[in-house]
C-alpha positions, 0 to 999 in steps of 0.5 A: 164531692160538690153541691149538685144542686146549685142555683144555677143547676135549678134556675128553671125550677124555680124560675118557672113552677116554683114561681107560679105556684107561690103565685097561685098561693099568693092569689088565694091569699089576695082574694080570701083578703078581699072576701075579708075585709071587702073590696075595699074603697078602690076607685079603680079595679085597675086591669088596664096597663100599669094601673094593674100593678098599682097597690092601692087597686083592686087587681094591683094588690092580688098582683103585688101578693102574686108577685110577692108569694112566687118570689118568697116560694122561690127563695124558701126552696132554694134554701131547701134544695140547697140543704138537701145538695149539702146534706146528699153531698155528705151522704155521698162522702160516707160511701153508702 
């Protein structure tokens, strides 16, 4: 038997709801930062254009963690669903 649960079979999983609830998580993490350390000495809350994705911004840093979180969510459950493709596929050659 093969691995059923390859990337390609769960692209869209972990395309779309994987991706935005690492981003949800990834937003908590950026505003419970802030609500730490401050807001900090940003010149700019940069919500316009691609100052929003600037790191060194109020609204770029929460993006970048958004980013950074939905990709990390995404490759941990793909390693996970591909140990369980494995691990159903062994159970699958035993004959339960």
């Amino acid at each position: 038997m093969e691995n059923k649960l390859t990337v390609g079979k769960i692209f869209w999983v972990l395309l779309i709801p994987a991706f935005t609830v690492g981003m949800g998580n990834g937003s908590v993490f950026g505003a419970a930062v802030m609500c730490a350390v401050g807001r900090g000495p940003y010149e700019s809350w940069g919500g316009w254009g691609a100052e929003g994705y600037d790191p060194t911004t109020f609204s770029g840093f929460i993006n970048w963690m958004m980013i950074l979180f939905g990709v990390a969510f995404s490759i941990i459950l793909a390693l996970a669903l591909k140990k369980h493709g494995e691990i159903e596929m062994q159970r699958d050659n035993t004959g339960w």
